[in-house]
C-alpha positions, 0 to 999 in steps of 0.5 A: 782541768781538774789540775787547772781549777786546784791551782786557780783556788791556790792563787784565789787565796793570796788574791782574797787576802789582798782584797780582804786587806784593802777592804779593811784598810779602806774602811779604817781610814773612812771618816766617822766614829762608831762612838758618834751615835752615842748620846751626849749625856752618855760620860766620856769614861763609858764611851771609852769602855764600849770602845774597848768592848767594840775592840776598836782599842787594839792595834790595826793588825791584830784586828784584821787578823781577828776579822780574818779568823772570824771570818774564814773559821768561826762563820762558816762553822756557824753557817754550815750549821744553820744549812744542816739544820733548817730551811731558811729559804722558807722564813726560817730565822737562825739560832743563835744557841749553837754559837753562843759564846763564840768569838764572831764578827759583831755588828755595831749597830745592833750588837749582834752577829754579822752574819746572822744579819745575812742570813735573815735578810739572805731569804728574802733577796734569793726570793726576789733578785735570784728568781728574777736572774733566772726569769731574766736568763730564760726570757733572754737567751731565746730572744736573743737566738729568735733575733740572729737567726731572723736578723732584721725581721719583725720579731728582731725588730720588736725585740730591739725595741723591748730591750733598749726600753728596758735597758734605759728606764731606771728600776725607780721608774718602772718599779713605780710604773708597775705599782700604779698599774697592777696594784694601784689601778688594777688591784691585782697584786700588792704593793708592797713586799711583806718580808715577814711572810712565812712558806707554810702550805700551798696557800701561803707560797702562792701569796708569795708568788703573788708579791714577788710578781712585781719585783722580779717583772721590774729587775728581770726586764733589764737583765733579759735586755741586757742578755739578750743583746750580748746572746744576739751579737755573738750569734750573729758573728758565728752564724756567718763563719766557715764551719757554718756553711761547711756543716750546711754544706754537708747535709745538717739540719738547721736545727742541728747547725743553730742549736748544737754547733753556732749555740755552743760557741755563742755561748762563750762571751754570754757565760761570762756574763752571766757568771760575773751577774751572778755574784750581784744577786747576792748584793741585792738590788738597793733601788728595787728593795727600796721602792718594794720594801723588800728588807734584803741584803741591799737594804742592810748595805745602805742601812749599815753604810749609813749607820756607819757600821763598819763590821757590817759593811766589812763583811758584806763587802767582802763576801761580795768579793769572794763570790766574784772570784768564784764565779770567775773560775766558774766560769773560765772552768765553763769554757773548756766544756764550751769549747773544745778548742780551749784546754787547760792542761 
């Protein structure tokens, strides 16, 4: 396996850089001009110098070899920094000390570093869309175990119904819903996600735990549908196959059948799922960010997209694609402990 997953991460390079390619071709061509915000009492002679500045003078190659460099070298240097020095999952905002001077990937918008937009938005979508993936993957997996083993009962019933609920309403909808109940007509929990809350004690995480609530209710309930559907239906193709009844056959446990031989390989479709969702955490989730005001990383695309920010929304893309391949080898490497029958040698 190890032999698999080096080769894999060779042929991930040439497929990066193709996506890198056609992601910056793509923006290239996108109508717009950085200039376009810019006063029209600003002279012609001064727009012509920020352009230079911006690097937008430069052949096309040479830029993307720059934003490559940039990318692959600088930023991860800068990065890796940040992690060894602070704890940015509690409110931490970067310094930007250790890479001053530095030639880094420059937003037009503000001027700044591109991805010291990233990481001060990175906090606040791991909070908010990463915990709710994981309520989401808790809730559903058991749901959807409960629904095949006691297929066409009550509680797969009840389940069905919960889950095509929550798969159809829309996050506007239900993120609205929920505010008008718990915050408006209740008052038990806030409206409103406060972005510039910092984890200092007990007391200040509970208050975070408390504007999270709404949120992660709102994105968990349609992964939890979404997951529990696929988990129900691969169980239910393995729990009438032969090495079921054989391993009934000779005496096992039911807990010992449905727990350790039909979970096992019911698990292989639902991985990937699971895998591929996890890369969308890192997106943010635009129309929930939106309707709670969480200042995230979906919040930046739109912003930026809209700001015609092409380093930004460049960047951000491409980071999206990075993750994607990633989790794909996760997990194809996920399959092999899975299933015994699937080798990679």
């Amino acid at each position: 396996m190890l032999t698999y997953a080096i080769r894999r991460l060779l042929l991930s390079i040439p497929t990066l850089l193709f996506i890198a390619l056609v992601i910056f071709l793509l923006l290239e061509l996108a109508p717009g001009d950085p200039m376009a915000q810019v006063p029209l009492t600003v002279p012609d002679e001064v727009k012509a110098r920020m352009r230079e500045a911006l690097g937008l003078g430069r052949p096309w190659p040479v830029r993307f070899g720059l934003w490559l460099y940039q990318f692959f070298w600088v930023e991860p240097m800068v990065f890796l920094d940040w992690l060894t020095n602070s704890s940015f999952l509690f409110g931490w905002l970067p310094d930007t000390s250790f890479s001053a001077g530095m030639d880094r990937v420059i937003s037009w918008q503000t001027r700044g570093p591109v991805m010291d937009l990233v990481v001060q938005r990175l906090p606040q979508t791991l909070w908010v869309v990463g915990m709710s993936y994981v309520v989401g993957v808790l809730i559903a997996l058991p749901i959807g175990i409960l629904s095949a083993y006691r297929q066409y009962s009550v509680f797969d019933n009840v389940g069905t119904f919960v889950s095509m609920v929550g798969y159809s309403i829309p996050p506007f909808f239900s993120g609205v819903l929920v505010i008008v109940i718990f915050s408006v007509q209740l008052g038990w929990l806030p409206s409103i996600y406060d972005t510039t809350h910092v984890v200092t004690d007990w007391a200040s995480f509970k208050v975070q735990v408390q504007q999270m609530i709404l949120p992660v209710m709102v994105l968990a309930l349609q992964t939890t549908a979404q997951l529990s559907r696929f988990m129900r239906a691969s169980m239910l193709d393995n729990l009438g196959q032969d090495y079921v009844r054989t391993a009934r056959a000779k005496g096992m446990t039911e807990w010992v059948v449905v727990l350790t031989h039909v979970l096992r390989n019911s698990m292989i479709p639902v991985v990937t799922v699971i895998a591929l969702g996890i890369p969308a955490i890192f997106g943010g989730a635009i129309i929930t960010e939106q309707v709670f005001k969480v200042n995230g990383i979906g919040q930046l695309l739109i912003t930026q997209i809209q700001a015609n920010d092409l380093p930004t929304v460049q960047t951000l893309t491409f980071i999206f694609a990075v993750l994607i391949v990633m989790f794909n080898l996760i997990a194809d490497l996920l399959y092999g402990i899975l299933d015994p029958r699937i080798r990679y040698d």
